[in-house]
N, C-alpha and C positions, 0 to 999 in steps of 0.2 A: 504494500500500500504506500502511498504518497506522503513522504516527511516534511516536503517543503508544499507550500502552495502555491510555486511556481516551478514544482517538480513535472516533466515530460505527462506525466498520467493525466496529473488536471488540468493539461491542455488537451489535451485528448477527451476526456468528457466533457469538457464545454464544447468541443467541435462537435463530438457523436449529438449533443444534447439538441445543437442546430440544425439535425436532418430527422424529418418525420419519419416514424415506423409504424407499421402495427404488430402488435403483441399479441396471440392465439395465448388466452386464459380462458380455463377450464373452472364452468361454475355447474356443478350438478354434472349432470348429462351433457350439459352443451358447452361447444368451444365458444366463446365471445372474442370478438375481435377486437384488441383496444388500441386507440391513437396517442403516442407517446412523442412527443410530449403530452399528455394527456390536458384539455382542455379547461382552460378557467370557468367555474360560473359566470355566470351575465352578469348576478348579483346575489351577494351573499347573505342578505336577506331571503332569499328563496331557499336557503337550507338552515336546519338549526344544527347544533356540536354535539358529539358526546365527547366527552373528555376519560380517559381510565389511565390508569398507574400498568406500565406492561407487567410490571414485579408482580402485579396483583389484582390483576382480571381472570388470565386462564393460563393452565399447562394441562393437553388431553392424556401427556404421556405421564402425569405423577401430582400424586395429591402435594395440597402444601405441606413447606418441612414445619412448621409450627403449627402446634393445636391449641386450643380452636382454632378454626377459621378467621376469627374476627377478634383474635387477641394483638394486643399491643406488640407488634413483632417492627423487632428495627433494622432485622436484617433479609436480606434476599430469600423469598417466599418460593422463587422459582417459577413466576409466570414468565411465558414468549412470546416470541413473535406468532410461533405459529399457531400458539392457543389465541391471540387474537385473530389469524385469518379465519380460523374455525369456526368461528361466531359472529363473521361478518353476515351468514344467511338473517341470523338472530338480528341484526343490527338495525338490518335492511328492512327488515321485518318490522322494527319498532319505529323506523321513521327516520333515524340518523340520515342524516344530507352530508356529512363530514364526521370524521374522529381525531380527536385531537391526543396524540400521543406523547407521551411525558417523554423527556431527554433519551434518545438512541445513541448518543455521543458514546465514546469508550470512557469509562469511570477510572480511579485510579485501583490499579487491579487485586493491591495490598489491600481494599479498607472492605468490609465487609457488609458498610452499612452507607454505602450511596446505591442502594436498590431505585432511589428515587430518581437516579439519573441527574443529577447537578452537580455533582463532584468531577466536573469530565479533565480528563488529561492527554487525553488526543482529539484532536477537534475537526480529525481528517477521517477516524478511522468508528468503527459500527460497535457496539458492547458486546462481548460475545458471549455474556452469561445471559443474555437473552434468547439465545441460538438454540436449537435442538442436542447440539452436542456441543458445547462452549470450550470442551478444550479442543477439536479440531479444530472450531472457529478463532481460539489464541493463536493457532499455530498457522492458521491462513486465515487472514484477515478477509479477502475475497470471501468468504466460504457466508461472512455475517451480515455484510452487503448485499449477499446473493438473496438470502436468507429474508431479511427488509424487503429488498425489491419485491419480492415475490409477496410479499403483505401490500405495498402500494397496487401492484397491479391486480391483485385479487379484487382489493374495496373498486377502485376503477371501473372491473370489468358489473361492478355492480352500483355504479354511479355514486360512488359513496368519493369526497377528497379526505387526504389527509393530510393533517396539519399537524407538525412539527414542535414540540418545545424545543426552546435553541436559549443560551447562556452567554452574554455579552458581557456580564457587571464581573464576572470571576471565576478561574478555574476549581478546579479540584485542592483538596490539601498535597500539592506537589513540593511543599519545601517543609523544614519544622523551623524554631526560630530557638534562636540561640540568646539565651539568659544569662547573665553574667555569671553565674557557677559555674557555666560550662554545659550545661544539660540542654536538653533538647526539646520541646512542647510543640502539639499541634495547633494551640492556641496563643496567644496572648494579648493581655489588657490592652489599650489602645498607648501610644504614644506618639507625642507628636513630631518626633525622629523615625526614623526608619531602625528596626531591630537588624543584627546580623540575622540570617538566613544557612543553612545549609540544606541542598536539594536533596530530593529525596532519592535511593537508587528502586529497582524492578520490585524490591522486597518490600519497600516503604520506609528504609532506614535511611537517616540523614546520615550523609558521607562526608567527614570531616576536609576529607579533599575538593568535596562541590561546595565550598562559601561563595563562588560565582559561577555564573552556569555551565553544567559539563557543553562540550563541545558535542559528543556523539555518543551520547545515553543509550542504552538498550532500549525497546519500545516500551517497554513499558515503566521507563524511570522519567523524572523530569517531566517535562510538556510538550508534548508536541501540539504544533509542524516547529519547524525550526525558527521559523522568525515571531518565534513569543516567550522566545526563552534566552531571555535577559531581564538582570536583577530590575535595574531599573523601572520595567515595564510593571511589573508589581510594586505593589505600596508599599507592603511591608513592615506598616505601625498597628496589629493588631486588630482587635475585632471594635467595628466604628458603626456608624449610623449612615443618616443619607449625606451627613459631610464626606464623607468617603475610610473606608472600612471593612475588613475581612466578615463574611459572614462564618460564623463560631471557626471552624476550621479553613472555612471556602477561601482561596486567597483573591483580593481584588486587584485587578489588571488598572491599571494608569491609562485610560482609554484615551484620558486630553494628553498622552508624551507626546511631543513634538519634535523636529528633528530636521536639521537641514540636507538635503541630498547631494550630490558633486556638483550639481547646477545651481545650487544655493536657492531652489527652493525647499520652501517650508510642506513637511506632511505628515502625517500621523500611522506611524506603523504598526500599532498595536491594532488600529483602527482598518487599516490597509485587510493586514493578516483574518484579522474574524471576519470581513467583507466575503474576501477570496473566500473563507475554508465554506460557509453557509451557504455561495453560491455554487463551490462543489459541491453540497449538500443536494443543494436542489437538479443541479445535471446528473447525478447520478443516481439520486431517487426516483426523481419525476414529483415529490411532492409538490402542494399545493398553495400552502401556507404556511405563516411560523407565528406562534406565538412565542411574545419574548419576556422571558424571566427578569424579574426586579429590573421593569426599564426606566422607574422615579430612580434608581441609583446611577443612571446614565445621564451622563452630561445629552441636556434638550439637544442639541445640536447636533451629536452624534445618533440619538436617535432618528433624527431627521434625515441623515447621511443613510444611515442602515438601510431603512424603508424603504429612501427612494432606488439606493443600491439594486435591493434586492427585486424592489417592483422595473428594473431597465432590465438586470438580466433576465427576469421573467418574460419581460416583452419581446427579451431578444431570440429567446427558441422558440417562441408562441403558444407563451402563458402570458393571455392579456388582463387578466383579474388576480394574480396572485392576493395574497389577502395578508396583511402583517397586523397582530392585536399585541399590546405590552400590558401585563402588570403593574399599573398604577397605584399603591394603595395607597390612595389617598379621594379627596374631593373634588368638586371639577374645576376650578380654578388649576390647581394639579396638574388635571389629567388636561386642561384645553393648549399647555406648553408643549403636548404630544400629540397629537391628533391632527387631524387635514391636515390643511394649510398652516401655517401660523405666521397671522394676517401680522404680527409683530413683528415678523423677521424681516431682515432685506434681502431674502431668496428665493430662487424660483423653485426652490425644492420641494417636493411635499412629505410630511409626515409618517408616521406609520398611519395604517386605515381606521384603525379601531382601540379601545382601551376595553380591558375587563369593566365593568361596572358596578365597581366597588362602591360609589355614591349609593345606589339602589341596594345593595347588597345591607351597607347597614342599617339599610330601614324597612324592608319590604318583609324577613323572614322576621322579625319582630313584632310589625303589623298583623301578620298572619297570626302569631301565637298571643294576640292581647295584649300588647305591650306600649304599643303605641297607637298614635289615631290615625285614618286616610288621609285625614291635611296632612300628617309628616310626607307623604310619599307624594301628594298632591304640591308642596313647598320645594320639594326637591327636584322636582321635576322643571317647577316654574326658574326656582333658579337657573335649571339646565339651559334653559331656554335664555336668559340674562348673559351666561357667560359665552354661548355658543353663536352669539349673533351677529360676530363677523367672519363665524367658519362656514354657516347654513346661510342655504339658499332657497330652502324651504324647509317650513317647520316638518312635514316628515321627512328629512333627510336627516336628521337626528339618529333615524333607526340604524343607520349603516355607521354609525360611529363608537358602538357599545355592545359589546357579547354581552349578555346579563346571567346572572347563576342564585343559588337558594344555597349553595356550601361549594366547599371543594375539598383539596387536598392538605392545604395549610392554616384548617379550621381546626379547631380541637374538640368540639363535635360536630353530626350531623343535622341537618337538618331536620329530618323525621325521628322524634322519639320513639320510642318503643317500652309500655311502659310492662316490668315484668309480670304484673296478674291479668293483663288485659293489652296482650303484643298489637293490636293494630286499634287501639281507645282513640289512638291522635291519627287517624289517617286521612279524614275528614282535612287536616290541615295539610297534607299534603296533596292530595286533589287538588284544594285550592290554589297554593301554590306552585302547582305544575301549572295549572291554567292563569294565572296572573304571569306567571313567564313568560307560555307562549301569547301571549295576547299583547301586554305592552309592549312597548316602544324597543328594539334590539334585534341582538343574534341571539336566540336561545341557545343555553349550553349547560348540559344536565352532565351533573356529577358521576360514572360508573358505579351499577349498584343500588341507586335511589328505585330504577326500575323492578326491584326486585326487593325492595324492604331494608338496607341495610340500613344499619341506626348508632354504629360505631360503638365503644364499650372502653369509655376513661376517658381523660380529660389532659390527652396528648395527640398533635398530628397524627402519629400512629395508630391512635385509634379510629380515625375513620379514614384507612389504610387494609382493609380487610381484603384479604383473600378470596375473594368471590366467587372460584368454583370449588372450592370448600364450602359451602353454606350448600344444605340438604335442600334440594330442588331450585338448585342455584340455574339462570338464565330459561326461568320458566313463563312461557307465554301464555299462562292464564294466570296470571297473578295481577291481582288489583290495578294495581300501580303501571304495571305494563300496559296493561290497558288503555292506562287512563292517556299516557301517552302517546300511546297508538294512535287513538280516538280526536287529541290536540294536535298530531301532526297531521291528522288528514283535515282537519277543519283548517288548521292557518295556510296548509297547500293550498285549500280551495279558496279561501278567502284571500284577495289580495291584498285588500286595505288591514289586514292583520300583519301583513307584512310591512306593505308601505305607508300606510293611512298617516295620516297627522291624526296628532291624541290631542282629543282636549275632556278635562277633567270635570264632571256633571255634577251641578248641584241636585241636592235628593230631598225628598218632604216627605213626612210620614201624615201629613192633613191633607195635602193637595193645593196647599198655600202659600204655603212658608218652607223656600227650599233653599238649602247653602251645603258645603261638602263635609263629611261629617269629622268633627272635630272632637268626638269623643271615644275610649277606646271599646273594642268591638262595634265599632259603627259600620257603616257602607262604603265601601267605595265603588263608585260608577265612573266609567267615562266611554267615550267613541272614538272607536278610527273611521275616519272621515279619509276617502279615496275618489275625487269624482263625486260623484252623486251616491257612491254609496254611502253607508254608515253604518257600521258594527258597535252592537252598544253591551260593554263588560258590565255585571253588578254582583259585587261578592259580599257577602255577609259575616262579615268576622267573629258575629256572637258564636258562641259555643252552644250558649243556652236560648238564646230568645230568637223565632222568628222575624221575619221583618215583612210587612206591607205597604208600598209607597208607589210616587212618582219620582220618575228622573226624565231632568230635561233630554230634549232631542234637538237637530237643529230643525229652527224654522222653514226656515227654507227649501230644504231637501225631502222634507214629507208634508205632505199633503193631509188635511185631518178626514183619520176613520183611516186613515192608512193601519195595515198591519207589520206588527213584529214578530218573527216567529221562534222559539226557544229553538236555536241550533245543537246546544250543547247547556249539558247542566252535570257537573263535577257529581250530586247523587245518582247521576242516572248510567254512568258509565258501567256496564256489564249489569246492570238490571232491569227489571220489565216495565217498574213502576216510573212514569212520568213525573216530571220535575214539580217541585211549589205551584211553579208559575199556570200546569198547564196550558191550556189555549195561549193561542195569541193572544199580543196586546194590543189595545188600540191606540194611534196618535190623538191623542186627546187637545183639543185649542183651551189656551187660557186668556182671557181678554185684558187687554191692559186697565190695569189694576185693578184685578184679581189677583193677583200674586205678589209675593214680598220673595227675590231673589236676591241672594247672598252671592254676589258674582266672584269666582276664583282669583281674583285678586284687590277684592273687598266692599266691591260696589256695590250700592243696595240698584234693584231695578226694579218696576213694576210690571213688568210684561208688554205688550201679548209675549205667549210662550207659547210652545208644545212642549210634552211631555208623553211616555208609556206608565202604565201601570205595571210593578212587577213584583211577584210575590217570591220569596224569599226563604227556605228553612234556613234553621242556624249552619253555618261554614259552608253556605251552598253558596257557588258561582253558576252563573248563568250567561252564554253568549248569546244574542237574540240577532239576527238581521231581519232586513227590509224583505216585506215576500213579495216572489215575484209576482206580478200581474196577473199568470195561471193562478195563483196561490193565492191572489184577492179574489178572482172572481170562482174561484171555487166556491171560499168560505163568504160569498155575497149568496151564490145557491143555494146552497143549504142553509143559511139562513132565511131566506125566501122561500122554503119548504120547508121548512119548519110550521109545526103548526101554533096557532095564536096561542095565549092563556088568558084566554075571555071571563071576566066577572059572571058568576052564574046567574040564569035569569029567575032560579026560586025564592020565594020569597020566604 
């Protein structure tokens, strides 16, 4: 495999990467034909993520080495690649548009606990404890490549992309740092000097000979490719924050060193090198996308650099949609230094595509369990809209700037409780929560697992880190929850403006009077995606215990009164017989001005005219309702008109 990144091979995959092929992949029975480079969505809005851990999804050939299944295990569980292609029928099946796969990078080989994939120490070469057999795959690197590939072109040949975790803020623990005793630690306190260092050799032992970087380490000692392996390039003052700083063991690269070349200009080679080794990544995958680890720890700028990097090579084999999302965590002020354009800068460059949506994140799985009111998610949103208003050029274009998620893998629980006398008491709340995903504003991107009940067990990332075909009737397609997503990915397919719609967020009345957004907890939240003339109207009930009966505005405009809404989808009604609260349709109902006292979303009082539906509610139920069509009025105008009267009787 290739040590430099500008070693003879990866010029050769960038050239192979620039001539179309097609690929004979075998799915069931049939050969599928697939085109490699294999083609970008239009828009990636039109699919939603699943996201899983490879440690810790599947291996068909051997149970996990730790028991239980779902116990706090820190080290390699023994999931593969190939136990993910195994399950891409399953995937396909639930709806996945895309899988977003944790770090394939090679890990440093000594530590036995970066299962996680972000401890990488070669940034050219494939993990091969991932592989079917991982020590032939140490001993030929080709062999885990081969091995990957054949996992992209499986999902391919069933329209599924995959998307990448990729590591810019910092390698693996490749050196230990050296303390004035003389000893040696994987860690140390932060200082505002740079520590001595000694590299680590193949074993993981610092080599009092390497205090600066060896020249031609074994593969698996140091860091590879060769032009990132200099002292300098790393920081080297211990574990820090987002001023800049080793994560616990991770060491951080110096991404701003700068450097003059023999022509006296100035360039960044630490910058140079992760550019190159990523865009190998992608000519010799064929992936689709990358989400990028801790990119608030990345100088804005570089970020900016990355993205558009890797969105020209993409364009250059013909991947015209690559798609780049970074780990923000933070709020959106934050997150709007990363994203588009960034209408502050003086360049023509653009951004990476998208952030995680960490703003929604801390407020939505709260709302869901009681915690907070609809105004939090309703305030947050409106903010969004404040900071975002010289990167949008329409209010739904907001949706193509934010994956949105209910947990992941750096929570320290999950989302779905599990309570021991009564395992599925809180499921009601994840229903809802699945359907408040796919419905608002983003790229949905569900956690590995969620579809199948996992509920994690301690109160460390590791715990909801579970082994998932270890769990008894693990990736079973009548389980609730599968369902339920099933059920939301076929409705947001059909529905465009659940994709694209502009959101705006509905006041609710429980009199038919007096309507504002509910600013108490367990209240309502409503609102519509608005697409064209369509309108799709959300209303979820966050009581546990109390039903709800009411109005939620609608817009004026776009319905006409006596118009119908029809229950599309209702979170109770997934895999049962029994029809939602709401029943029937609702009607657009006219309110004439002043008749109503309206609490407008950003504090106006108004008196109408309005429109409004009527919609009934049990507790934690969500309901999607859309416009019916025309057949669908004048159906329920017939039968209504044969219906017979209930005339006062004439006895007396």
């Amino acid at each position: 495999m290739a040590g430099s990144v500008f070693d003879a091979e990866v010029g050769i995959a960038f050239e192979r990467a620039r001539s179309p092929v097609l690929n004979s992949v075998r799915v069931g029975r049939r050969t599928v034909r697939v085109a490699s480079p294999f083609p970008s969505p239009e828009d990636w809005r039109d699919r939603w993520i699943y996201f899983l851990l490879i440690d810790r999804f599947n291996n068909p050939a051997a149970p996990p080495r730790s028991t239980p299944y779902d116990a706090q295990c820190g080290v390699f569980q023994g999931g593969t690649f190939e136990g993910v292609r195994r399950q891409l029928d399953y995937l396909q099946r639930l709806g996945a548009g895309a899988i977003w796969l944790s770090p394939v990078l090679k890990n440093c080989q000594y530590n036995a606990n970066t299962y996680h994939g972000y401890g990488i120490q070669d940034f050219l070469s494939i993990e091969p404890r991932f592989c079917r057999d991982p020590e032939a795959a140490r001993r030929d690197p080709a062999l885990a490549q081969r091995e990957l590939r054949e996992l992209v072109d499986a999902a391919h040949a069933r329209d599924i992309c995959v998307i990448l975790d990729v590591v810019l803020n910092h390698a693996g623990d490749v050196f230990e740092y050296l303390l004035p005793d003389g000893s040696g630690v994987h860690e140390a306190d932060w200082s505002w000097f740079p520590y001595g260092i000694r590299w680590r050799d193949a074993k993981g032992n610092g080599r009092g000979d390497w205090v600066l970087a060896p020249a031609d380490p074994e593969p698996d000692a140091a860091v590879w490719p060769i032009e990132l392996r200099r002292n300098e390039f790393f920081r080297r003052q211990g574990r820090g924050g987002e001023g800049g700083g080793d994560f616990a063991s991770l060491k951080e690269f110096v991404t701003a060193f700068q450097e003059a070349d023999p022509q006296g200009s100035v360039w960044f080679p630490v910058r140079s090198a992760l550019i190159r080794a990523y865009q190998y990544l992608i000519a010799t995958l064929d992936v689709d996308g990358f989400r990028i680890d801790t990119l608030k720890y990345v100088e804005s700028d570089f970020a900016l650099v990355f993205g558009n990097a890797m969105r020209e090579f993409a364009l250059s084999i013909g991947k015209r949609n690559f798609f780049t999302f970074g780990e923000v965590y933070d709020e959106e002020d934050k997150i709007a230094r990363f994203i588009g354009r960034q209408a502050t800068e003086d360049t023509d460059l653009m951004g990476v595509d998208a952030a995680l949506d960490f703003p929604l994140f801390f407020r939505l799985p709260a709302m869901i369990k009681g915690w907070l009111p609809p105004s939090d998610i309703v305030a947050m949103f409106e903010r969004r809209k404040a900071v975002e208003r010289d990167v949008l050029s329409s209010h739904g274009e907001a949706s193509r700037f934010f994956v949105t998620f209910l947990d992941n893998h750096d929570q320290r629980s999950r989302f779905f409780y599990s309570a021991p006398d009564a395992p599925m008491r809180y499921a009601d709340q994840v229903t809802l929560g699945l359907a408040l995903l796919f419905t608002l504003q983003g790229i949905p991107c569900l956690y590995y697992g969620t579809e199948q009940g996992l509920c994690g067990r301690g109160d460390e990332d590791s715990a909801v880190r579970e082994a998932l075909w270890g769990k008894p009737g693990a990736f079973d397609r009548q389980h609730a929850f599968f369902q339920a997503v099933e059920a939301l990915s076929a409705i947001r397919q059909a529905q465009p403006s659940l994709r694209y719609g502009r959101q705006y967020f509905r006041p609710v009345s429980g009199d038919g009077a007096h309507f504002a957004v509910s600013s108490f907890r367990g209240g309502v939240l409503a609102f519509s995606r608005i697409l064209n003339e369509d309108e799709t109207v959300i209303a979820a009930n966050t009581s546990t215990q109390d039903a709800w009966s009411g109005e939620v505005i609608v817009d004026t405009v776009l319905n006409p009164e006596r118009a119908l809404f029809n229950v599309a989808f209702s979170n109770k009604s997934v895999g049962a017989t029994v029809p939602p609260a709401g029943g029937g349709p609702s009607v657009v109902l006219r309110k004439p001005a002043g008749a109503v006292e309206i609490t407008e979303v950003g504090g106006a009082l108004t008196r109408g005219p309005a429109k409004s539906i009527r919609i009934a509610l049990a507790p934690m139920e969500l309901q999607i309702l859309r416009r019916a069509t025309p057949q669908e009025q004048r159906a329920v105008s017939v039968r209504a008109a044969a219906a017979p009267l209930n005339r006062p009787s004439r006895r007396r």
